[in-house]
KEKERO-789085 format. One line per 2 residues: for each residue x, y negated, z of C-alpha. Coordinates in Angstrom, 2 decimals. Example, Ala and Ser with C-alpha at 12.3 -4.5 7.8 and 13.67 -1.06 7.14 Angstrom:
REM KEKERO-789085
12.30:4.50:7.80 | 13.67:1.06:7.14 $
This chain:
REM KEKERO-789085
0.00:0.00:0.00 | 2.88:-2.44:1.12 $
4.84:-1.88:-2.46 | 0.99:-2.54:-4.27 $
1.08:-5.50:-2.41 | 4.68:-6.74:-2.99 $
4.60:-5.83:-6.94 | 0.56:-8.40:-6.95 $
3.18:-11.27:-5.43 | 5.97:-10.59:-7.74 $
3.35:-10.74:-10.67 | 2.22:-13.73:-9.59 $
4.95:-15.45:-8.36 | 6.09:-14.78:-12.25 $
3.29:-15.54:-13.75 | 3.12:-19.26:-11.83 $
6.69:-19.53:-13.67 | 6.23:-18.69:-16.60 $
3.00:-20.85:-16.66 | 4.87:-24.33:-14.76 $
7.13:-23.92:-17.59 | 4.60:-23.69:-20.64 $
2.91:-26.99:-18.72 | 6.29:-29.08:-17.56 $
9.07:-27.98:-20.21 | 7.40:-27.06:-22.96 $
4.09:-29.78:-23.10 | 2.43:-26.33:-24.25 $
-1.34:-26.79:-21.80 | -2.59:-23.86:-24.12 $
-0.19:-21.47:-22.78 | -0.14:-22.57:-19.50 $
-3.75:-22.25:-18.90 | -3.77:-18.58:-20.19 $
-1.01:-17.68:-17.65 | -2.39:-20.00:-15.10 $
-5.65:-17.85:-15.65 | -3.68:-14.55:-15.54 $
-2.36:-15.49:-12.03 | -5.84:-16.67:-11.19 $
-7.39:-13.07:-12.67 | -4.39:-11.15:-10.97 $
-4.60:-12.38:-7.31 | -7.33:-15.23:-6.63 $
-6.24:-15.93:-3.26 | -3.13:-17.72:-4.45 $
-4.51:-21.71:-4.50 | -2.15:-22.64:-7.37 $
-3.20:-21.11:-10.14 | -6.71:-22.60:-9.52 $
-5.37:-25.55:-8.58 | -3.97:-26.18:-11.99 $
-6.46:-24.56:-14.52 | -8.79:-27.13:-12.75 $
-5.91:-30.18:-13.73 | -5.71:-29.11:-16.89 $
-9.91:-28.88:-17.43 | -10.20:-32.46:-16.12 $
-7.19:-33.56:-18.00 | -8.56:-31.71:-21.63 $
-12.63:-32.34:-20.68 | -12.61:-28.71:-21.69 $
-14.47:-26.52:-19.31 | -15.76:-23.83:-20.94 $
-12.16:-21.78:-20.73 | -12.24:-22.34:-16.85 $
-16.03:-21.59:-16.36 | -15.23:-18.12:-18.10 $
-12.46:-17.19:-15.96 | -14.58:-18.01:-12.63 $
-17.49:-16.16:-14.17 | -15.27:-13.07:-15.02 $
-14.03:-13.36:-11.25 | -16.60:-13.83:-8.67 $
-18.27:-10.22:-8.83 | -15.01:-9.25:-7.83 $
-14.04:-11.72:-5.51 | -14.47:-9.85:-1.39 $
-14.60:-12.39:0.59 | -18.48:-14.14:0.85 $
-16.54:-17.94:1.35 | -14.48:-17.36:-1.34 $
-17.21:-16.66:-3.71 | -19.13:-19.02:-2.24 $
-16.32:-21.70:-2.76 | -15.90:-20.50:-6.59 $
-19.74:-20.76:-7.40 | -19.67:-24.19:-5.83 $
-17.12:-25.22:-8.08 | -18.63:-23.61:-10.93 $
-21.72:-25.69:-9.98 $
């Protein structure tokens, strides 16, 4: 369980790299949101990743990409406050 849980931060934590350098080094918002949203997909609990595919939403006016992704999440999100958090949002 503990090596599950290490390799779902390494992802992450690699994912969030590869997707600050799409967004700050390579002006690429495209790619950044799709890894942005992979983070988001792969481990929800990490603020970050939701952090910035809201930024770059607001900062394109495009929300359709974002409201997929929270759609796609909350029947699996576990926590009820979570969910609740990502519907409000959605909202």
């Amino acid at each position: 369980m503990q090596t599950v849980l290490l390799d779902l931060e390494v992802q992450t934590e690699y994912r969030l790299r590869i997707a600050r350098a799409n967004l700050t080094e390579l002006s690429d918002t495209q790619s950044a949101f799709a890894t942005y949203g992979e983070a988001f997909l792969g481990d929800p609990t990490v603020p970050e990743s939701l952090e910035a595919l809201d930024r770059i939403s607001t900062e394109s006016g495009d929300w359709l990409p974002l409201v997929r992704l929270l759609e796609e999440q909350l029947p699996r999100m576990p926590a009820a406050l979570v969910a609740r958090d990502l519907y409000l949002r959605l909202a």
